[in-house]
Every structure is written in structure tokens, then in C-alpha cells.
N, C-alpha and C positions, 0 to 999 in steps of 0.2 A: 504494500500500500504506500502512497506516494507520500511525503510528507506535505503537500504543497495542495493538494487536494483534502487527503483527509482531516476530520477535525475530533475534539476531543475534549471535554469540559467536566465538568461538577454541578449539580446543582443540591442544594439540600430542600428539603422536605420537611417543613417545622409546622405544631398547629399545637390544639389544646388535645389533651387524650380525646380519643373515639371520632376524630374530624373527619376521619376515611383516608389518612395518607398511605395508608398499608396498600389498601383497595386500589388507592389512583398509582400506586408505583408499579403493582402488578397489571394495572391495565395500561402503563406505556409499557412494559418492559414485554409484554405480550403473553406470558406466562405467570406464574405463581412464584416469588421469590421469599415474600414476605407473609408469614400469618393474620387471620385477620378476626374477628370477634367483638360480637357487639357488648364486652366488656371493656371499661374503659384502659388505657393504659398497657394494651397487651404487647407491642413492642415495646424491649427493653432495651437493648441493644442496639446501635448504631449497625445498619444491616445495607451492605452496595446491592442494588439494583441495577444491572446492565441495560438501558436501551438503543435500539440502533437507527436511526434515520438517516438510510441513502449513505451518504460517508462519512455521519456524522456518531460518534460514539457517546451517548448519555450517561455520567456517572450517577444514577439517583441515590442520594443517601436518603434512608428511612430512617428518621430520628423517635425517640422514642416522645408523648407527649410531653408537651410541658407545662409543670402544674407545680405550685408550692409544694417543695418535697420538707417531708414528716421525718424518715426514718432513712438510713443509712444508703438501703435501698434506690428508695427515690432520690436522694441525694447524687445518685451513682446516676440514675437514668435520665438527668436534668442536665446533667455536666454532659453524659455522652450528645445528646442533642443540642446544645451550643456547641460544642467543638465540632459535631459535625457541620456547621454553618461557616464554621473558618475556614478561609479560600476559596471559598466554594464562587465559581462565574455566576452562581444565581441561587439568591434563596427564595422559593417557593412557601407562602403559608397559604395552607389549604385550614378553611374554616366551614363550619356547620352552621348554615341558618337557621336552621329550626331548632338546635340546642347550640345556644352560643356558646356557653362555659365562660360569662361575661367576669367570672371571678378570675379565670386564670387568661381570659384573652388580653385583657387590659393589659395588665402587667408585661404580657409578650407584647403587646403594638408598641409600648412604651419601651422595651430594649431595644427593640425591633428598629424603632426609630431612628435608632444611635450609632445604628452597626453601618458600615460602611460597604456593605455588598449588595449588585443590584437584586432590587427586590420586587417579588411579582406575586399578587394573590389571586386564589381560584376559590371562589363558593362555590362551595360542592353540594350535591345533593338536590341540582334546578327540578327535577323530576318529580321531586315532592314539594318543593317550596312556591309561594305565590309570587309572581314575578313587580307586584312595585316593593311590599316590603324586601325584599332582594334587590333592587335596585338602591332601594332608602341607606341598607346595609351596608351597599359599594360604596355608596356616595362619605358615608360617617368615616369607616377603616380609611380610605381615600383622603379624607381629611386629615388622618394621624400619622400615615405611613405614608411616604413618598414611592408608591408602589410606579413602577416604569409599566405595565400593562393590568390590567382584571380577564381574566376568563370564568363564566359561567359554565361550569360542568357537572356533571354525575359519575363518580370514580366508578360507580355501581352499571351503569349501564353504556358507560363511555361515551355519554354526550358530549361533544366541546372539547374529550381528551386528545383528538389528532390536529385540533388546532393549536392548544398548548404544547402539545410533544413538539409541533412545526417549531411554534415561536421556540422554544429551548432550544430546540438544534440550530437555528439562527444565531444565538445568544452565546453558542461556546467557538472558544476559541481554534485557532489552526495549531493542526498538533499530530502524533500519532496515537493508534491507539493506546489504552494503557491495557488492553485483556483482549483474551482470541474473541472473534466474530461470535463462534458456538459458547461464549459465557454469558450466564447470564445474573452470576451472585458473587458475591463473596465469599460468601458461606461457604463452608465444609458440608461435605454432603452428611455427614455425623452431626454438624449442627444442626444442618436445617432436617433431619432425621426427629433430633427431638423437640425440633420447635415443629413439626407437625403434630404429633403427639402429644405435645402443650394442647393446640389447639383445638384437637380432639376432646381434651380434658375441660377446655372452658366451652364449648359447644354440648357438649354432651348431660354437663352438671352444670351447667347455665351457673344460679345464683349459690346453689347449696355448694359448691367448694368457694371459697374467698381469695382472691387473688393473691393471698402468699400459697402459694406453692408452685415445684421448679420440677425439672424434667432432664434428671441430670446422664448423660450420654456413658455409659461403661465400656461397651466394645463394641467395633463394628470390624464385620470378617468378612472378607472373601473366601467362600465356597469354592473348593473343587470344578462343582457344576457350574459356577459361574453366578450362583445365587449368593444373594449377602444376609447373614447374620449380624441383628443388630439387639443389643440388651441394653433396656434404658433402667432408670428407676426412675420415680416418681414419688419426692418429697413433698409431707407436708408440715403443718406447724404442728396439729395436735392429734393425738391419740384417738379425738370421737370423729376426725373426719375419715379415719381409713375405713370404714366399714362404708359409709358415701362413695369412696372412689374404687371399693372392691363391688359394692353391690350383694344381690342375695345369691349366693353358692358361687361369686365370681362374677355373675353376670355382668357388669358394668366395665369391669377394668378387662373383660372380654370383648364387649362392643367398643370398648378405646382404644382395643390392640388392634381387632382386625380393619375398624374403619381408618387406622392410622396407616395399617401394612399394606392395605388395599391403595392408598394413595403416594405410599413412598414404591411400591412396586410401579406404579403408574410415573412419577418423576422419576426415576430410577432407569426404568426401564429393564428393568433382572425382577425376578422374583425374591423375595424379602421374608424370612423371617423373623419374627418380633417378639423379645419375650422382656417381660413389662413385672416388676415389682416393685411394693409401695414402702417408702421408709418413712419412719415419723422423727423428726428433727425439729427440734422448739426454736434453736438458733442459728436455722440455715442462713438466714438472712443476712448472718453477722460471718460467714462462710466463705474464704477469702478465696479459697479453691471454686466453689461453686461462679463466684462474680468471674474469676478468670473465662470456666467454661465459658460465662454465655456472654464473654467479651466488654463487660463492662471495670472502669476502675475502682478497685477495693475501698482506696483510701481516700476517698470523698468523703 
């Protein structure tokens, strides 16, 4: 690839938890890279998203939400999504009309402000929302944020999203790639192994498990045959929720095995087997092994 034609940039992906930036980076990158859950806050990790338009290479970084962080945790998943907005040729905030999350939007327009990177926002979610208050919306953010464009989209149904992928690829610089054509994450296939599995787990228990618990990766093997074995475990904080995440005679953390193996054989492309048990850990959280896994900084 030519340096002189090809191009190659960054953009980051910043919003309040549950905005749909999971949703709209899998629907420029064209596949699934990133978990997604109508619980708030389920990206933790700073996660690359690869998109391609014509010769242009999109780095999307998936930041985790941002929102006044409490506990050690959140502390860790607040820093990873500012620092993913450093350098970055464009930061992207996608925002929810119909739930603003005006407690923690504010405070991000107001960084947001300050930061010196061009900055572009998309209301997401046109498909449900009524189009003057959405307008009313553009017009307010617009007033706070020196936003260089607005797009109107649906991460969920891909309205509007290949007019924004256009403008981003417009927006990045000349360069070479930084990853082969056929990439499309960052992620370890072992990461994103247990971050399907996550998501398994907050789909399947909706409200009844609470969003501390983690999905921590043991081994993943190449078979002989060509198929992979993969052994996760599945942490939580306390003792009454494993009977929640086992189910009665097994049944639950049986439908979280196979609906998760059925989909990593699907990204995959091998056959996958999956073998899943639960550990109860009071202070995973404070776990400096566990943060490493899934890539965020301990010492926040």
C-alpha cells in the first residue's frame, strides 16, 4: 500500500454509560468487536475497533462510559476513556436523547470543552427520538462544545452511520496502515472470548446479577483437530449470587456456556469448546491481576 494514497487516523468514542458507542463502533467496523448491553457501563476497557473506508484505515477506540467514578474500579475505567481521547485526529461523543444522563453529560461537555482535539457529536438513537426536541438538543450541546460537525444516527439500525464513517475517513490523516486489512480489534481472541461471555452473563441475568462481576480468561488451547478449548471462570462479589449464575441443576450457567460457544465458534470460525466455573471473591475489585486481564490501570 502506497504511503501517499493510503490514510490512517484515530478517533475516540467518548459519551455517558449506555449512549450506544459499543453499538455504533460495531456498526462502522462492520462486524462485532465490542460487547454490548443494555446495562449501563459495560465497557470497561479501552477496546481498538478497526474500520476500513476505500484507503482509509479507522482507528475507533471504544472508551468505557464516563461517569463520576465511586470505587477503585470506576476510577480505573474513567482514566482509561480520557486517555483514550489523547491524540486521537477526532473525538467522537455519541449521546442518548431520550436518556441524557444530564448528571454525568454536563461535566463531560464541560472537559470536553477544554480539550484541544477536533470534536464531532452524533445523537444516537433518531429512530426512537422526536425530531424538534433532537434538534432543540443539537442546538444546546452546540452551544457548549465547539463541535466541527452533528450527525443524526441510530448505532442500532445504522441510520446516518455511513455518512459519519465518510466524514471520519475524510478527517484522518495520510499515513500507513497501523494493522492488516483482515483486523479488525485489538483484542486477543482470549479477551474478547471472555468479554462474550461477560455478555452472555449480563443478557441472560439482566438485573439479578449486579454489575460487579468479571469473567476472568484461564486457558485457551488449540486442539489437534483444529478446534479450541477455552476455560473461563466467572467471578462474583458474594456467596448468595452463585446459585443466580449456576441456576437450578446448572441450568443457567449452561445457557451462558452454550449461547456464548455458539457465538465464539461463529467469530472464530473452529469449533469451540467452553467450560465455565463460578468463583466467589469479595475483593476482586481491588485485584491487580484481574485489572491487568481486562486491560485497564490498577493504580488509579
Amino acid at each position: 500500500m502506497s504511503n501517499k494514497t493510503s490514510k490512517c487516523g484515530v478517533v475516540a468514542v467518548i459519551g455517558a454509560p449506555n449512549a450506544g458507542k459499543s453499538t455504533l463502533v460495531n456498526q462502522m467496523v462492520g462486524q462485532k468487536v465490542a460487547i454490548t448491553s443494555a446495562k449501563a457501563q459495560t465497557t470497561r476497557a479501552r477496546l481498538l475497533g478497526i474500520a476500513l473506508a476505500d484507503k482509509t484505515q479507522i482507528i475507533l477506540v471504544d472508551t468505557p462510559g464516563i461517569f463520576a467514578p465511586k470505587r477503585r474500579l470506576d476510577r480505573a475505567m474513567v482514566s482509561a476513556a480520557w486517555e483514550g481521547a489523547t491524540a486521537a485526529d477526532a473525538v467522537l461523543l455519541v449521546v442518548d436523547p431520550l436518556k441524557k444522563r444530564r448528571h454525568e453529560l454536563e461535566p463531560l461537555l464541560e472537559a470536553l470543552a477544554k480539550r484541544p482535539e477536533r470534536k464531532l457529536l452524533a445523537l444516537n438513537k433518531v429512530d426512537k427520538a422526536a425530531k424538534e426536541p433532537l434538534l432543540e438538543l443539537a442546538q444546546e450541546l452546540t452551544g457548549k462544545v465547539d463541535f466541527d460537525e452533528v450527525f443524526f444516527i441510530s448505532a442500532y439500525t445504522g441510520d446516518g452511520v455511513p455518512e459519519l464513517k465518510a466524514h471520519l475517513a475524510n478527517l484522518m490523516p495520510e499515513g500507513e496502515w497501523h494493522y492488516p486489512e483482515d483486523q479488525v480489534s485489538d483484542a486477543s481472541e482470549r479477551l474478547m472470548a471472555a468479554e462474550i461471555t461477560r455478555e452472555q452473563l449480563y443478557k441472560q441475568l439482566h438485573d439479578e446479577l449486579p454489575y460487579d462481576s468479571a469473567v476472568r480468561p484461564e486457558s485457551y488451547l488449540q486442539r489437534g483437530d483444529g478446534s479450541v478449548e477455552i476455560r473461563q471462570q466467572i467471578v462474583i462479589g458474594r456467596e448468595s449470587q452463585k446459585p443466580i449464575v449456576l441456576g437450578k441443576g446448572g441450568s443457567m450457567i449452561k445457557s451462558i456456556g452454550e449461547a456464548a460457544r455458539n457465538e465464539l465458534s461463529e467469530v472464530l470460525g473452529v469449533k469451540v469448546h467452553l467450560f465455565l466455573h463460578v468463583k466467589v471473591d469479595e475483593k476482586w475489585a481491588d485485584d491487580k491481576e484481574i485489572y491487568e486481564e481486562i486491560g485497564l490501570d490498577w493504580g488509579r
